[in-house]
C-alpha positions as CSV (number, residue, x, y, z in Angstrom):
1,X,102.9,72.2,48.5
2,X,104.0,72.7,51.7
3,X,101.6,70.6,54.8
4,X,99.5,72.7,56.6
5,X,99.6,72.8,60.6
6,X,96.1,71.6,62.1
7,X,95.6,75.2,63.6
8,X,96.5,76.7,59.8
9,X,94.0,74.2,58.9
10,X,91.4,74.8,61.5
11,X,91.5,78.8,60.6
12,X,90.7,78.0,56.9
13,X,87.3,75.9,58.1
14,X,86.7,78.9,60.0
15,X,87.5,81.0,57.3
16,X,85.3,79.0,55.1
17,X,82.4,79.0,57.3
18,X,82.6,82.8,57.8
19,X,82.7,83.4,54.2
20,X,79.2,81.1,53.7
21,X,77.1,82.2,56.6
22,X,77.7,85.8,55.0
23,X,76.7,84.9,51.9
24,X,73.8,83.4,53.2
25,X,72.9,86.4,55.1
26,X,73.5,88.8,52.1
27,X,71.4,86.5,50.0
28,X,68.3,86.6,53.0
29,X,68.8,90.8,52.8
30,X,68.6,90.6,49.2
31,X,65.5,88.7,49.5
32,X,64.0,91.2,52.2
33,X,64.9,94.3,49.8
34,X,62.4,96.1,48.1
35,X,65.0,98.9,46.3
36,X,66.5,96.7,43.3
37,X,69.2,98.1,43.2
38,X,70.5,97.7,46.4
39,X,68.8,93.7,46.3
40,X,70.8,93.4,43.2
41,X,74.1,94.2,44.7
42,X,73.6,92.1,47.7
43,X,73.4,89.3,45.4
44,X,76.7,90.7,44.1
45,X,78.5,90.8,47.5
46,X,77.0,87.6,48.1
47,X,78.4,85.9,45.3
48,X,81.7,87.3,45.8
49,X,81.6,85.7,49.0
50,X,80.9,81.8,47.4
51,X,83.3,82.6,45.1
52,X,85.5,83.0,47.9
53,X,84.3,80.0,49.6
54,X,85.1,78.1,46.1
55,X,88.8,79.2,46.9
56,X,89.1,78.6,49.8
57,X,87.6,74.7,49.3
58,X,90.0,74.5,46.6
59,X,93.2,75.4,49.1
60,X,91.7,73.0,51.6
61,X,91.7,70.1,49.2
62,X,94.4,70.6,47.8
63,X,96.5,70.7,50.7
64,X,95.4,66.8,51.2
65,X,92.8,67.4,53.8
66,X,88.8,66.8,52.2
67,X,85.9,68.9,54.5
């Protein structure tokens, strides 16, 4: 695997970060929602997003450099 530049690096924390605040603000919305439905998809989205966070980890580490 090619090394990462500490600005390629720095954009993935970013990235990472992004990816869990919105989850975590999906999952308050969800919590707000009185329509099932639409609470029920918000959980959706919001899990999408850890998944992506999961990736995104998974890069990081891989590419030698631990949170």
């Amino acid at each position: 695997m090619t090394s990462l530049t500490t600005k390629e690096l720095a954009f993935i924390e970013d990235e990472i970060r992004a990816e869990q605040i919105t989850a975590k603000t999906l999952n308050w919305c969800a919590s707000q929602c009185s329509d099932l439905e639409f609470a029920t998809r918000l959980e959706q989205m919001a899990e999408e997003h850890q998944l992506r966070v999961a990736d995104l980890s998974q890069y990081f580490n891989q590419a030698g450099n631990p949170q």
